[in-house]
mmCIF file of the N, C-alpha and C atoms, coordinates in Angstrom:
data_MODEL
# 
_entry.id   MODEL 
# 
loop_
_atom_site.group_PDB 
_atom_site.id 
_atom_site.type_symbol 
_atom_site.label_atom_id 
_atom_site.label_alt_id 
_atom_site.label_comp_id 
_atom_site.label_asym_id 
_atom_site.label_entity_id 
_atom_site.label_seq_id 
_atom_site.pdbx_PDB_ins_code 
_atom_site.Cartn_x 
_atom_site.Cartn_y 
_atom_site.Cartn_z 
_atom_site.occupancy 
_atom_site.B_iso_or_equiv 
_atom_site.pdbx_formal_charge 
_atom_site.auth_seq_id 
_atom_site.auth_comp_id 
_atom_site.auth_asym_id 
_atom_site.auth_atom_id 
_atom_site.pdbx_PDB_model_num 
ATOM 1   N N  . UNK A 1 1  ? -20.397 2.712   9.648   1.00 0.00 ? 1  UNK A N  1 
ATOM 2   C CA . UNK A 1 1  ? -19.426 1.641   9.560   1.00 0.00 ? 1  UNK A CA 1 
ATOM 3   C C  . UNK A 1 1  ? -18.755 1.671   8.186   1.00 0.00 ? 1  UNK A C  1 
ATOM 4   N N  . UNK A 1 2  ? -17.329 1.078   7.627   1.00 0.00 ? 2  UNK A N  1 
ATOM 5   C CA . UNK A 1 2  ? -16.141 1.838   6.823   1.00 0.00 ? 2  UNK A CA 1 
ATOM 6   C C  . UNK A 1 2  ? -16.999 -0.111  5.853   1.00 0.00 ? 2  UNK A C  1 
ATOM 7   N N  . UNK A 1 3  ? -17.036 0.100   5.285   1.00 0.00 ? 3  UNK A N  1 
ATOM 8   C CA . UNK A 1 3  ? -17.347 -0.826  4.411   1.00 0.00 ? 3  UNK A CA 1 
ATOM 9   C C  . UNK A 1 3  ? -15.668 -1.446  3.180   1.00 0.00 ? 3  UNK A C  1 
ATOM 10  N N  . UNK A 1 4  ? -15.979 -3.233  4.051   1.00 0.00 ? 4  UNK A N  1 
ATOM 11  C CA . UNK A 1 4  ? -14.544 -3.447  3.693   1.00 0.00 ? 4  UNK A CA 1 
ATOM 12  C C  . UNK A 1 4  ? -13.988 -3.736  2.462   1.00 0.00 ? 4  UNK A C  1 
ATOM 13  N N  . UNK A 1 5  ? -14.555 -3.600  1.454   1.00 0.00 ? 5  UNK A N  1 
ATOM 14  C CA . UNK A 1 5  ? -14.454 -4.102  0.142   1.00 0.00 ? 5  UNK A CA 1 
ATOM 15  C C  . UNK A 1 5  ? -14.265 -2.186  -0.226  1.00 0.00 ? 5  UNK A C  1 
ATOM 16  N N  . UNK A 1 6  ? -14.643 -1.123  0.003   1.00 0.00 ? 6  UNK A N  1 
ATOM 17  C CA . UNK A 1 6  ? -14.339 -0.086  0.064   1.00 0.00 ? 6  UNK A CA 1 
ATOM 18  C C  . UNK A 1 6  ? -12.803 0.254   0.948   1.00 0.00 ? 6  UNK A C  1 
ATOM 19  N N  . UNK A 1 7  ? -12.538 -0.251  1.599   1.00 0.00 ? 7  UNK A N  1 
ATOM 20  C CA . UNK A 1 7  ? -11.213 0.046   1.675   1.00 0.00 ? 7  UNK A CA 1 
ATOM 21  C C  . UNK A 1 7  ? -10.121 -0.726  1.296   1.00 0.00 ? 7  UNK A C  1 
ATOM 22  N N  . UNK A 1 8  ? -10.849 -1.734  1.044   1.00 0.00 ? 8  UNK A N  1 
ATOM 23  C CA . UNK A 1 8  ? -9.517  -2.845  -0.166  1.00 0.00 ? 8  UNK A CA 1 
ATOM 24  C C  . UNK A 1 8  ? -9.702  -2.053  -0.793  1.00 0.00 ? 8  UNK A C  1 
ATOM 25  N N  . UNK A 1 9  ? -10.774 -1.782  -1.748  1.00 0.00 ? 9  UNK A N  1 
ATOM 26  C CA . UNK A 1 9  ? -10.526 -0.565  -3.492  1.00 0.00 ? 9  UNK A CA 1 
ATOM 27  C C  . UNK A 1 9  ? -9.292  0.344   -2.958  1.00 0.00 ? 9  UNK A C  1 
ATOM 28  N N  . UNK A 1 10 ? -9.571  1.418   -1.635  1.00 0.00 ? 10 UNK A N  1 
ATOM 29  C CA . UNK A 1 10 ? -8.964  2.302   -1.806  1.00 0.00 ? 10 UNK A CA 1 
ATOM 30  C C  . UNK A 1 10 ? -7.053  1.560   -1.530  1.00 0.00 ? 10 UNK A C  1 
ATOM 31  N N  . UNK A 1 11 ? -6.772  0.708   -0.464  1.00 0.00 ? 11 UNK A N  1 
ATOM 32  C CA . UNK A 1 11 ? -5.457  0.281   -0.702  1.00 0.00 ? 11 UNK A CA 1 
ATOM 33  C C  . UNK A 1 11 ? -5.346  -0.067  -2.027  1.00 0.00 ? 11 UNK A C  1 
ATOM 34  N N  . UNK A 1 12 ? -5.924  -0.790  -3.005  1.00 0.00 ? 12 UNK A N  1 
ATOM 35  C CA . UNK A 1 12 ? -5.185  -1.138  -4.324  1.00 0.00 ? 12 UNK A CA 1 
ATOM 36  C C  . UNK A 1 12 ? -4.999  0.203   -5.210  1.00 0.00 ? 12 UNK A C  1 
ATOM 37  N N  . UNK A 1 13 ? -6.112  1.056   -5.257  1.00 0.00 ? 13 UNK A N  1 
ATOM 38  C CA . UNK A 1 13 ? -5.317  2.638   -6.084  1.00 0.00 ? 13 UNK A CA 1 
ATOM 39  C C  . UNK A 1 13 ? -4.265  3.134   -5.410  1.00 0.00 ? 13 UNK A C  1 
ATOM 40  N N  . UNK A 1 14 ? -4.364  3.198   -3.838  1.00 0.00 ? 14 UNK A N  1 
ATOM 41  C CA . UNK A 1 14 ? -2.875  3.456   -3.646  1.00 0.00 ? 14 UNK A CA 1 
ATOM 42  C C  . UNK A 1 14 ? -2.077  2.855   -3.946  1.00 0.00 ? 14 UNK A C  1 
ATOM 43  N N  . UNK A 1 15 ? -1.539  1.403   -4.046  1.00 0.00 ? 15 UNK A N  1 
ATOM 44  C CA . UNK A 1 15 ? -0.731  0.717   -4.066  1.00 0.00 ? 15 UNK A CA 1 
ATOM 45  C C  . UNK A 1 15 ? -0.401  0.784   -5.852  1.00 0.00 ? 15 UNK A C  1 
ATOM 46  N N  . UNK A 1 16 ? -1.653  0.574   -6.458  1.00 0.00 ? 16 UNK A N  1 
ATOM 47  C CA . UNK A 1 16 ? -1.238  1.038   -7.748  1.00 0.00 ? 16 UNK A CA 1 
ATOM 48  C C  . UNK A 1 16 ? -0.869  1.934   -8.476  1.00 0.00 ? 16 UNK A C  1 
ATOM 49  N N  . UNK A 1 17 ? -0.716  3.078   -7.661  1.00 0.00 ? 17 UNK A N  1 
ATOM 50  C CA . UNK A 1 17 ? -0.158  4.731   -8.399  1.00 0.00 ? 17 UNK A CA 1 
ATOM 51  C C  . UNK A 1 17 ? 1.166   4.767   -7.801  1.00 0.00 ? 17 UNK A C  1 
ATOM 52  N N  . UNK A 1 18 ? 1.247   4.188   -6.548  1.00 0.00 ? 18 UNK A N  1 
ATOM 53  C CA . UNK A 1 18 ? 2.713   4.217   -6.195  1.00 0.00 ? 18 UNK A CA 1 
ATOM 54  C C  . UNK A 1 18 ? 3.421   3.350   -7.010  1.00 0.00 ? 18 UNK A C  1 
ATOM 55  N N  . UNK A 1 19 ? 3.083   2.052   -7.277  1.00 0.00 ? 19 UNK A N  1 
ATOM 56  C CA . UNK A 1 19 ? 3.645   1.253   -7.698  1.00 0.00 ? 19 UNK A CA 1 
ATOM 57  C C  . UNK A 1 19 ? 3.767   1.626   -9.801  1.00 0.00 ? 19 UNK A C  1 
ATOM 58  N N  . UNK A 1 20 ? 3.365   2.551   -10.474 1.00 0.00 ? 20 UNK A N  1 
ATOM 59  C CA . UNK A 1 20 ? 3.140   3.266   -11.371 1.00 0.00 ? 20 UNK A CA 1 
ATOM 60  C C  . UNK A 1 20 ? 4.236   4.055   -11.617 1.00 0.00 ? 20 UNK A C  1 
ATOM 61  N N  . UNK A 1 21 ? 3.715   4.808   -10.416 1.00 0.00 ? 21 UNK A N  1 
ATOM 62  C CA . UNK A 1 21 ? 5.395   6.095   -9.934  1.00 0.00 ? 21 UNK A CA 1 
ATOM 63  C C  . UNK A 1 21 ? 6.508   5.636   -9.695  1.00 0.00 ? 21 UNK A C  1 
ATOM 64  N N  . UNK A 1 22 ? 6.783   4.290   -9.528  1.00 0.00 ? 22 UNK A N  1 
ATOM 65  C CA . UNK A 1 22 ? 7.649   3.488   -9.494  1.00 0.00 ? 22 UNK A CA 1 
ATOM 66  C C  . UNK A 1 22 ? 8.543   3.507   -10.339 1.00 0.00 ? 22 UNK A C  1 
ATOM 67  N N  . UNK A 1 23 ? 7.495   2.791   -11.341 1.00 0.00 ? 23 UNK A N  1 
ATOM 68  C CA . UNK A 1 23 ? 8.239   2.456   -12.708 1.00 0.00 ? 23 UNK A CA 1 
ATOM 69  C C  . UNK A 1 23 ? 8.499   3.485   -13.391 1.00 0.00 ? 23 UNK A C  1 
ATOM 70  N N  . UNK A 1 24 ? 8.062   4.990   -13.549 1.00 0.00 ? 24 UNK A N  1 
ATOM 71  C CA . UNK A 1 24 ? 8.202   5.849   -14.359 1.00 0.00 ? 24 UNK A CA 1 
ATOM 72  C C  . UNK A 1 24 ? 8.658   7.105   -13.770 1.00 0.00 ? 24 UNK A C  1 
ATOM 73  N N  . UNK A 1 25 ? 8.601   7.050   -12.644 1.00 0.00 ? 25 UNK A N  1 
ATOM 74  C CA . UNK A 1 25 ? 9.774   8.143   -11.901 1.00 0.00 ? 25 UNK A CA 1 
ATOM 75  C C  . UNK A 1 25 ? 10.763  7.397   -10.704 1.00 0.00 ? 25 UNK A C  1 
ATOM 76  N N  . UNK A 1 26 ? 11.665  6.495   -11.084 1.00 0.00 ? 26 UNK A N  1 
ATOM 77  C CA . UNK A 1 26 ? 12.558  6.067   -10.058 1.00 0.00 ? 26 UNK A CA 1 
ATOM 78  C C  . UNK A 1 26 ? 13.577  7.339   -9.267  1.00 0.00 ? 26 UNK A C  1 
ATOM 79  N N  . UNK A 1 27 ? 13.952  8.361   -9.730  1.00 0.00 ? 27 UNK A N  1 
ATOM 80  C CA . UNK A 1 27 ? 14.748  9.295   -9.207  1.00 0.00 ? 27 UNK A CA 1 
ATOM 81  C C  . UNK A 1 27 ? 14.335  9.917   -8.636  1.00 0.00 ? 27 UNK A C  1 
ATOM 82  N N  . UNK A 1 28 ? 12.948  9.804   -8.147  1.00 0.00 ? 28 UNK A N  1 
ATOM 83  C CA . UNK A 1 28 ? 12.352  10.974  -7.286  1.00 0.00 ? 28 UNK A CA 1 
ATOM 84  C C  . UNK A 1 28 ? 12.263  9.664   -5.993  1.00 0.00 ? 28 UNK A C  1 
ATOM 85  N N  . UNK A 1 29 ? 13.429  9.330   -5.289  1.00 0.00 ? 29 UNK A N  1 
ATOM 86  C CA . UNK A 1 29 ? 13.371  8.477   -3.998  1.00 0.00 ? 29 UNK A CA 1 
ATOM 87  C C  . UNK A 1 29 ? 12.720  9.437   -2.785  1.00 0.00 ? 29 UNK A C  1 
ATOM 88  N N  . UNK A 1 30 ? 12.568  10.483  -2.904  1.00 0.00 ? 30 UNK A N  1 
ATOM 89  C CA . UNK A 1 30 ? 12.102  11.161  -1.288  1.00 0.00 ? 30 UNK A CA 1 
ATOM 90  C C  . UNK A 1 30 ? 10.670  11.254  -1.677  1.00 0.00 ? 30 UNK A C  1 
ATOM 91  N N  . UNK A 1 31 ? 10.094  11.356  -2.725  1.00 0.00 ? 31 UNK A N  1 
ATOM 92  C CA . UNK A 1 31 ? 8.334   11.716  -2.953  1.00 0.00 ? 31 UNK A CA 1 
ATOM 93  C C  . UNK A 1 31 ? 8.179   9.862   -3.002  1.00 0.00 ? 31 UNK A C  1 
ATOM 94  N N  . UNK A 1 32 ? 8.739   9.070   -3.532  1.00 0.00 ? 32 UNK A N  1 
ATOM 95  C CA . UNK A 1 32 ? 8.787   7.974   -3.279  1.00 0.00 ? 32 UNK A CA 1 
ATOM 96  C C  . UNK A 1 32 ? 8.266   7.357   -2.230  1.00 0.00 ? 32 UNK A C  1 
ATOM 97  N N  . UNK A 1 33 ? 8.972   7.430   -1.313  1.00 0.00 ? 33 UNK A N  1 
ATOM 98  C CA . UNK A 1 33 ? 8.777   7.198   -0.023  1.00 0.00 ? 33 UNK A CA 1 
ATOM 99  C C  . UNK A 1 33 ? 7.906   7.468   0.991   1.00 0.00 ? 33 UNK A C  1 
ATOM 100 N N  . UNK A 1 34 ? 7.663   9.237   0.564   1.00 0.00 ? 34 UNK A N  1 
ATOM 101 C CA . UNK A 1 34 ? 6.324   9.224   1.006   1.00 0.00 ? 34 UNK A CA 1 
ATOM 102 C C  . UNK A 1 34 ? 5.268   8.885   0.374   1.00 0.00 ? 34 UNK A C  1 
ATOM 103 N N  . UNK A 1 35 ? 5.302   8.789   -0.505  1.00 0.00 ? 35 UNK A N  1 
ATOM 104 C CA . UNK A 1 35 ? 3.601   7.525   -0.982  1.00 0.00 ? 35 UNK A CA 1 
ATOM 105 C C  . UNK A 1 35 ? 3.959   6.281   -0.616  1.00 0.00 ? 35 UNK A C  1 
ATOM 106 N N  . UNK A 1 36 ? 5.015   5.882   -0.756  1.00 0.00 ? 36 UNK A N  1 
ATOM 107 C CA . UNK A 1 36 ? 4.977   4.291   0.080   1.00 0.00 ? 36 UNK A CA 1 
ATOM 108 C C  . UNK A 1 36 ? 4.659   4.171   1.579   1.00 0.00 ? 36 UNK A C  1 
ATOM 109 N N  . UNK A 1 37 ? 4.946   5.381   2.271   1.00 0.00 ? 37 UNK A N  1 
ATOM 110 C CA . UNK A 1 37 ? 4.509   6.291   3.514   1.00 0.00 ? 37 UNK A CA 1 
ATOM 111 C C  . UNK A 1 37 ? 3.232   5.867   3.693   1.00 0.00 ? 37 UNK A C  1 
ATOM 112 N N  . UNK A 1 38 ? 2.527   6.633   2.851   1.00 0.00 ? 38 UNK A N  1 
ATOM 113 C CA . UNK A 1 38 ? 1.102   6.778   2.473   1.00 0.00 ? 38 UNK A CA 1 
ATOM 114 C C  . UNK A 1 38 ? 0.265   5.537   2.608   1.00 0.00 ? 38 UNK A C  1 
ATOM 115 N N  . UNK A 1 39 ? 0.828   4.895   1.468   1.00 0.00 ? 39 UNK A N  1 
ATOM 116 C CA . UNK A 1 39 ? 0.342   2.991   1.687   1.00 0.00 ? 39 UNK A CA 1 
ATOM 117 C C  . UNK A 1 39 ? 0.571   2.353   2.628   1.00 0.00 ? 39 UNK A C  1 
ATOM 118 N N  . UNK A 1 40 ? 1.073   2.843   3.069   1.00 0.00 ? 40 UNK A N  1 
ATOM 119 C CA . UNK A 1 40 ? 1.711   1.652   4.810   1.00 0.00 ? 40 UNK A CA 1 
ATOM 120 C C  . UNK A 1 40 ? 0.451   2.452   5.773   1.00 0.00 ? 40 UNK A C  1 
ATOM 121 N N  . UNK A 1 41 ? 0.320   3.554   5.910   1.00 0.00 ? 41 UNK A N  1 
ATOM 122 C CA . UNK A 1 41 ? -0.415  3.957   6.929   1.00 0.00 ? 41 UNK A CA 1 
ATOM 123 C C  . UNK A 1 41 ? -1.704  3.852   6.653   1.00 0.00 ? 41 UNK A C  1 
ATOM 124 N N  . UNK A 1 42 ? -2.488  4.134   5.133   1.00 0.00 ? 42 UNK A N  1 
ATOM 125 C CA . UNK A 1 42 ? -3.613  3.134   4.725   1.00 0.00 ? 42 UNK A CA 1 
ATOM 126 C C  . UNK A 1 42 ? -3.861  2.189   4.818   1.00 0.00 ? 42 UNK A C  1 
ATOM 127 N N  . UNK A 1 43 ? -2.662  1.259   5.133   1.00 0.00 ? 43 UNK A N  1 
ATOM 128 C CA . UNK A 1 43 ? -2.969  -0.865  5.478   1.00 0.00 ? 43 UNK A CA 1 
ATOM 129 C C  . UNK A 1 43 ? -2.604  -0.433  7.253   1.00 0.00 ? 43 UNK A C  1 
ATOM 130 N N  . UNK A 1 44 ? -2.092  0.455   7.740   1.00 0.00 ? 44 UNK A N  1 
ATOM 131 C CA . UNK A 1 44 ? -2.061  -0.076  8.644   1.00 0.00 ? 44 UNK A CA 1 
ATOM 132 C C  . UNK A 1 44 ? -3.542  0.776   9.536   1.00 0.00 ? 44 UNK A C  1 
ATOM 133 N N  . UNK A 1 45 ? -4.681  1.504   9.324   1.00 0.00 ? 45 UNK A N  1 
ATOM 134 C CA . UNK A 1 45 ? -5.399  2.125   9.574   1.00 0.00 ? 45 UNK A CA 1 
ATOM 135 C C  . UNK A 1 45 ? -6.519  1.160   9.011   1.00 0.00 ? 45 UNK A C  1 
ATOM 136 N N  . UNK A 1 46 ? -6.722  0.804   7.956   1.00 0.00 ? 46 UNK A N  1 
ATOM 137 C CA . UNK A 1 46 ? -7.087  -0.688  7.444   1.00 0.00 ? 46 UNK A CA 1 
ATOM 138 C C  . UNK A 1 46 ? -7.654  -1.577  8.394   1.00 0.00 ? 46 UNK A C  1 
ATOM 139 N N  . UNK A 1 47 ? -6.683  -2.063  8.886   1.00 0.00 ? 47 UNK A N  1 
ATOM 140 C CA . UNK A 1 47 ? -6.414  -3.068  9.646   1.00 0.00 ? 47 UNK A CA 1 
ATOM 141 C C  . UNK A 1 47 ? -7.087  -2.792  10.816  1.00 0.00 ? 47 UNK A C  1 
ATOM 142 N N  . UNK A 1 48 ? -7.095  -1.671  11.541  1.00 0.00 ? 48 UNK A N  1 
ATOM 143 C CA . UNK A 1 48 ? -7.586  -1.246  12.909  1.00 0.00 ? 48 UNK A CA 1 
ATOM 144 C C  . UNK A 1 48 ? -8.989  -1.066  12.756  1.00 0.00 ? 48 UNK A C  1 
ATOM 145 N N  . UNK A 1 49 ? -10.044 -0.710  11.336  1.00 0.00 ? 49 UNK A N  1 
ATOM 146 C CA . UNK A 1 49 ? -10.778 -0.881  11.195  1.00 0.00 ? 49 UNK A CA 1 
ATOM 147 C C  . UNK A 1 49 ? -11.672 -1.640  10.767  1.00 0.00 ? 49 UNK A C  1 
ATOM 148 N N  . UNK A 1 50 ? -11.494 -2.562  9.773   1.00 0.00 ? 50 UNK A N  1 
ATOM 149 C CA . UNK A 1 50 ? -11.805 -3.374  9.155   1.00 0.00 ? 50 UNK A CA 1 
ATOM 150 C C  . UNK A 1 50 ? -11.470 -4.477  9.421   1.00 0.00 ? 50 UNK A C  1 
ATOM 151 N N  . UNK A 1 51 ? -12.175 -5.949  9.764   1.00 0.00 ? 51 UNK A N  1 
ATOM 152 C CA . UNK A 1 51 ? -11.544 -7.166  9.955   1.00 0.00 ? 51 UNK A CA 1 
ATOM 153 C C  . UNK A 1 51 ? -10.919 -7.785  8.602   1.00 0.00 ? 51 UNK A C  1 
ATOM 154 N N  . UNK A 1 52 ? -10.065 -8.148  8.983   1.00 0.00 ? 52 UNK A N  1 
ATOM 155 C CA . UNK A 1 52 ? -8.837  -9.111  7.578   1.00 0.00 ? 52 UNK A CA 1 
ATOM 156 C C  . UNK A 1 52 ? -8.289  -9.926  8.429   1.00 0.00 ? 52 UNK A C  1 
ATOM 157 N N  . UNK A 1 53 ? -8.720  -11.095 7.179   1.00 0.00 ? 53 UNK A N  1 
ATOM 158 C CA . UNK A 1 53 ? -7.875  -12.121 7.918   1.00 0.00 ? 53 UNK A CA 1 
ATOM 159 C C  . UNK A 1 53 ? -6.546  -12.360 7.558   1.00 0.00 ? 53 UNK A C  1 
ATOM 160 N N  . UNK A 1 54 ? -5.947  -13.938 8.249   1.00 0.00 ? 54 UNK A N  1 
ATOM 161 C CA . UNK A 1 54 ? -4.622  -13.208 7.921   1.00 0.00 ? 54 UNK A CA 1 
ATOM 162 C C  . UNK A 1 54 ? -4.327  -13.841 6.908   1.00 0.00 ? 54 UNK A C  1 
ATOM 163 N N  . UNK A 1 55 ? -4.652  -14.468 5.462   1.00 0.00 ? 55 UNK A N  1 
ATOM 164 C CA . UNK A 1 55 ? -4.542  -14.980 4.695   1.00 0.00 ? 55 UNK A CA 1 
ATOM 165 C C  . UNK A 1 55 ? -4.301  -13.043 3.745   1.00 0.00 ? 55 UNK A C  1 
ATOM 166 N N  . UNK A 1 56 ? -5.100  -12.271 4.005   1.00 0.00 ? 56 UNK A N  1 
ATOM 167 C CA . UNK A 1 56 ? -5.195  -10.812 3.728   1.00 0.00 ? 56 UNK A CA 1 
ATOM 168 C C  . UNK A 1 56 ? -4.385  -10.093 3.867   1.00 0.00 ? 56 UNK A C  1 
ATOM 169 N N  . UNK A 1 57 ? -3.745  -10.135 5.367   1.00 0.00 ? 57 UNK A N  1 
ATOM 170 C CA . UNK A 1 57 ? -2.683  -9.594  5.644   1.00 0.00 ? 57 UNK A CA 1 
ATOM 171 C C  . UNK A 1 57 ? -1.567  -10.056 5.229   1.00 0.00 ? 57 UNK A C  1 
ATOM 172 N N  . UNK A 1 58 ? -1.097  -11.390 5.137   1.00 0.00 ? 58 UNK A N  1 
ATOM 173 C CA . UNK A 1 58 ? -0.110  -11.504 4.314   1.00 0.00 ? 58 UNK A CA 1 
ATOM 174 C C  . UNK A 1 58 ? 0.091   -11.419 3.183   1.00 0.00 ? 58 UNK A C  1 
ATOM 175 N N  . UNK A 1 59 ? -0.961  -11.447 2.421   1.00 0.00 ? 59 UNK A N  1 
ATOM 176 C CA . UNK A 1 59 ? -0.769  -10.780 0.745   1.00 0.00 ? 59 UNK A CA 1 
ATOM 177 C C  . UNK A 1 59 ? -0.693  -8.888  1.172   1.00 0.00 ? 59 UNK A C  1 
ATOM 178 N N  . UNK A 1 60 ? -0.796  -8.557  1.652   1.00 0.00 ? 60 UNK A N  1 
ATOM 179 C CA . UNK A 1 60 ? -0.832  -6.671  1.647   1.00 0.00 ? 60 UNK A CA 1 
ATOM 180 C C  . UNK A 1 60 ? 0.540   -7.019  2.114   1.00 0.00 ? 60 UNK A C  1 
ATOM 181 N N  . UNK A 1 61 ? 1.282   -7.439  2.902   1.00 0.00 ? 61 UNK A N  1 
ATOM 182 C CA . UNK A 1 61 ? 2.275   -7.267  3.795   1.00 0.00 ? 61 UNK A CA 1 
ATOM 183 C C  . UNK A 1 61 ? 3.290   -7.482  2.666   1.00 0.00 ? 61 UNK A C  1 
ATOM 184 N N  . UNK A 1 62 ? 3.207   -8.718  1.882   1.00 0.00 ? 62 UNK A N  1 
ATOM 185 C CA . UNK A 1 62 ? 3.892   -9.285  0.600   1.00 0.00 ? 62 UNK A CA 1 
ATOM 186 C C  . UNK A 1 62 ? 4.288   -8.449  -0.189  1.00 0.00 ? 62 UNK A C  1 
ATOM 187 N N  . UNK A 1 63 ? 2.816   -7.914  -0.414  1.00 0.00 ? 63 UNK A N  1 
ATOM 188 C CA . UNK A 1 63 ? 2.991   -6.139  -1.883  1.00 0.00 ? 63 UNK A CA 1 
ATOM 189 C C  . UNK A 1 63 ? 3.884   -5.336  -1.817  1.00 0.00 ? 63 UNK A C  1 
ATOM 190 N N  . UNK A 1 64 ? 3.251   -4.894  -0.131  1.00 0.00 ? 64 UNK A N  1 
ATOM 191 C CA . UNK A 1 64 ? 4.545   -3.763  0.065   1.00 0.00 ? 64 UNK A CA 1 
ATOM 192 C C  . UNK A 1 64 ? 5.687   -4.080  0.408   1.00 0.00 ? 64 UNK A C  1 
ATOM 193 N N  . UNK A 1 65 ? 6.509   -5.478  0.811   1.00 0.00 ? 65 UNK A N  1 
ATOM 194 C CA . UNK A 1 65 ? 7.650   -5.920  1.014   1.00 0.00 ? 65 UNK A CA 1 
ATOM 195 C C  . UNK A 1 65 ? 8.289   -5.726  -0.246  1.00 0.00 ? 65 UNK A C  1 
ATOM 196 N N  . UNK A 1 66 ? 7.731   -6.320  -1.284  1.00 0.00 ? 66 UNK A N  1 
ATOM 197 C CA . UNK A 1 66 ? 8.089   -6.256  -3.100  1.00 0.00 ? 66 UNK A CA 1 
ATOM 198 C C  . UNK A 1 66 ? 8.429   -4.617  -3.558  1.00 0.00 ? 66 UNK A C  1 
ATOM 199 N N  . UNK A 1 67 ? 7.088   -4.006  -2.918  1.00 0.00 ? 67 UNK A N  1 
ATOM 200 C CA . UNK A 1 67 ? 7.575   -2.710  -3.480  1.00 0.00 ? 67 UNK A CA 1 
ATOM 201 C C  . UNK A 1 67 ? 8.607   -1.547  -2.791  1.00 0.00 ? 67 UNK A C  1 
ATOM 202 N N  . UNK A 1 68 ? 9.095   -1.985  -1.233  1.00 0.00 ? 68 UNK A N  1 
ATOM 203 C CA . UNK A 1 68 ? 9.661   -1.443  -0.223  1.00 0.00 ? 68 UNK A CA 1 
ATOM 204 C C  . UNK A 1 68 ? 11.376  -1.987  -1.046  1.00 0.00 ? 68 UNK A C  1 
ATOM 205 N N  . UNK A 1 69 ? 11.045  -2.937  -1.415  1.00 0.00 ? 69 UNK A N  1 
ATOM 206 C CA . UNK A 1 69 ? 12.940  -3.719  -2.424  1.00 0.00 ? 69 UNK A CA 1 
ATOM 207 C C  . UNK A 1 69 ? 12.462  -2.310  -3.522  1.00 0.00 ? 69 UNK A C  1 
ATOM 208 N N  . UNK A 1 70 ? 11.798  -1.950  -4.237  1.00 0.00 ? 70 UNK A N  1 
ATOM 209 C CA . UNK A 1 70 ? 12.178  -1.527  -5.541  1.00 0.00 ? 70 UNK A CA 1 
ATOM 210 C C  . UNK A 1 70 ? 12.467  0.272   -4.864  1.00 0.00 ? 70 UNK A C  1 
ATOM 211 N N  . UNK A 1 71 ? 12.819  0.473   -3.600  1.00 0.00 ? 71 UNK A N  1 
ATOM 212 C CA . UNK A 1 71 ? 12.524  2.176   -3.109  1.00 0.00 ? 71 UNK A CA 1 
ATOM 213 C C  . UNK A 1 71 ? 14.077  1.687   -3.127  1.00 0.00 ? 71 UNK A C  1 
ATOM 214 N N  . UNK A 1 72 ? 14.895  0.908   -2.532  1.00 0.00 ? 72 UNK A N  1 
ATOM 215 C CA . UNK A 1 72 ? 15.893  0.723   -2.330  1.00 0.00 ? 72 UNK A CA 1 
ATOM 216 C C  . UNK A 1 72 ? 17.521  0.653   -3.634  1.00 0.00 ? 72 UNK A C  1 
# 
């Protein structure tokens, strides 16, 4: 069994290296995207395994809404 406090850790390093790469490589929009790629399919694989409630899901959903404006 995927232990859920182990896969929150792993969404926040993703979310935090993308969100990193963000700030310090904005011109690279296509590698961009696929790590924001990356993070979406980690919360959404997440989710299918791990119970979250939805107080959970709407803060993950929030993050990447914030960081889905800064790809744009």
């Amino acid at each position: 069994m995927v232990d859920k406090e182990d896969m929150i850790e792993g969404f926040e390093e993703l979310y935090s290296n993308l969100k990193m790469e963000l700030m310090s490589n904005s011109a690279d929009i296509k590698g961009n995207r696929q790590m924001f790629g990356q993070v979406q399919g980690f919360f959404m694989a997440m989710r299918m395994v791990v119970p979250l409630d939805m107080e959970e899901v709407e803060y993950v959903e929030n993050r990447l809404r914030a960081l889905e404006e800064r790809l744009v």
